[in-house]
C-alpha positions as CSV (number, residue, x, y, z in Angstrom):
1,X,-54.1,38.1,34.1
2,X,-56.6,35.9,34.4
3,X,-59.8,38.3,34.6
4,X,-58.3,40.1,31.6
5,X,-58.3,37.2,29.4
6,X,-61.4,36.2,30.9
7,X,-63.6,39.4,30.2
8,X,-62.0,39.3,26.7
9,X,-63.5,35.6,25.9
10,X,-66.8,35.9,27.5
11,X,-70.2,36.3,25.2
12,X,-71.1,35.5,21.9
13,X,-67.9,37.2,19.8
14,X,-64.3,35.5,18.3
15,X,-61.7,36.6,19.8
16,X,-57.7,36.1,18.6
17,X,-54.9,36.5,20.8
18,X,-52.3,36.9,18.3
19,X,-48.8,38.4,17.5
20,X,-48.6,40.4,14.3
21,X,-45.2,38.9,13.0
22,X,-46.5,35.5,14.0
23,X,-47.2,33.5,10.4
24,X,-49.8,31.4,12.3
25,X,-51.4,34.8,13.6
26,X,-50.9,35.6,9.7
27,X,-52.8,32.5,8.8
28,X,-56.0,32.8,10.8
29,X,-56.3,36.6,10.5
30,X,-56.3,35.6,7.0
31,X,-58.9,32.7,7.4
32,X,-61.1,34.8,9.6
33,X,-61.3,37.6,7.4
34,X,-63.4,35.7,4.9
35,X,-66.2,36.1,7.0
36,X,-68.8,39.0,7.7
37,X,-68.9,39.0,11.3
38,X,-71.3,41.1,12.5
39,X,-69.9,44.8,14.1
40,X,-68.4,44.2,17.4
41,X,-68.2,40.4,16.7
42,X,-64.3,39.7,15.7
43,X,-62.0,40.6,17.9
44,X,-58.1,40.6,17.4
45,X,-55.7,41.2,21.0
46,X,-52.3,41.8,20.0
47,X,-50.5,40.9,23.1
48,X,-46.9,41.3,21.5
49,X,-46.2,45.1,22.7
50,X,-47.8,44.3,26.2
51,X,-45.9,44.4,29.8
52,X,-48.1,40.7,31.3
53,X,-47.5,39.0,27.3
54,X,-45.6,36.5,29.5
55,X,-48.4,35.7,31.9
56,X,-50.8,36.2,29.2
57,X,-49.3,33.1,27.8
58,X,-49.1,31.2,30.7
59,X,-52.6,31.4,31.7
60,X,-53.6,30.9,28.1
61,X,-51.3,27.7,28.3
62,X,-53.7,26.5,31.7
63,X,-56.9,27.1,30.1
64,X,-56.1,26.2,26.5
65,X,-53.3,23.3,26.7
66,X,-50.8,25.4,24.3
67,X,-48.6,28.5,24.9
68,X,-48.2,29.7,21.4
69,X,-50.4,32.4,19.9
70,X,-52.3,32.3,18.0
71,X,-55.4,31.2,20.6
72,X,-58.8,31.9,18.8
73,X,-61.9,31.5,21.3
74,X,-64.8,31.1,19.5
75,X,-67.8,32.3,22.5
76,X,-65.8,30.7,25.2
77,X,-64.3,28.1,23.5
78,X,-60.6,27.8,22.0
79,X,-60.7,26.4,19.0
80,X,-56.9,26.4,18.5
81,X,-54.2,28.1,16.2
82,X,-53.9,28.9,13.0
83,X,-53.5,25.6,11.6
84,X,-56.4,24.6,13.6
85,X,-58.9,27.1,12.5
86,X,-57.6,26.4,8.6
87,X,-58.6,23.1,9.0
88,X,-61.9,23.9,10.9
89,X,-62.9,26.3,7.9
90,X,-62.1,23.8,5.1
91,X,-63.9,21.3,6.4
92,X,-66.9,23.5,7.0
93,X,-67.2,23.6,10.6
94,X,-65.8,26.8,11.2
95,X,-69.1,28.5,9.9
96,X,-71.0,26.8,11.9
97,X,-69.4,27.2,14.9
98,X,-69.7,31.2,13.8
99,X,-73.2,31.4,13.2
100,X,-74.3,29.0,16.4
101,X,-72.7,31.8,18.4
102,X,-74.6,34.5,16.2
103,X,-71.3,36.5,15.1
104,X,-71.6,36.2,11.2
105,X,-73.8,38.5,9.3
């Protein structure tokens, strides 16, 4: 599980491991969206309907400190949950982080 979540993180694109009925998925889909990333830039994983979600989580939980989806890698970076990147964007560092990477239009 490891190498799959590793190729998905790896260059200059945000990625979100998520869950669609999650309300923290919810909330930084919704915080995300505000932005222009360029094409190929934003990526969402839903991990819900897969066969590995289980070790999924538990290699997101080595790498990342937290179990729980949402996980939104900015490059290779997480930057958190959803509570996390609502914070991040109100306080402005969230588009930062986005355009030091090169992802926003």
């Amino acid at each position: 599980m490891a190498e799959f979540v590793k190729a998905q993180i790896k260059g200059d694109k945000v990625v979100v491991f998520l869950k669609p009925s999650c309300p923290y998925c919810v909330l930084a889909k919704n915080v995300l969206s505000k932005y222009k990333f360029k094409s190929g830039h934003l990526e969402w994983i839903d991990i819900s309907g897969r066969s590995d979600v289980g070790s999924i989580q538990d290699y997101l939980q080595q790498i990342t400190g937290a179990r729980t989806v949402p996980r939104v890698f900015v490059g290779e970076q997480c930057i958190g949950g959803g509570s996390d990147v609502e914070g991040l964007d109100s306080s402005g560092k969230l588009k930062g982080m986005l355009q030091a990477i090169g992802s926003l239009e």
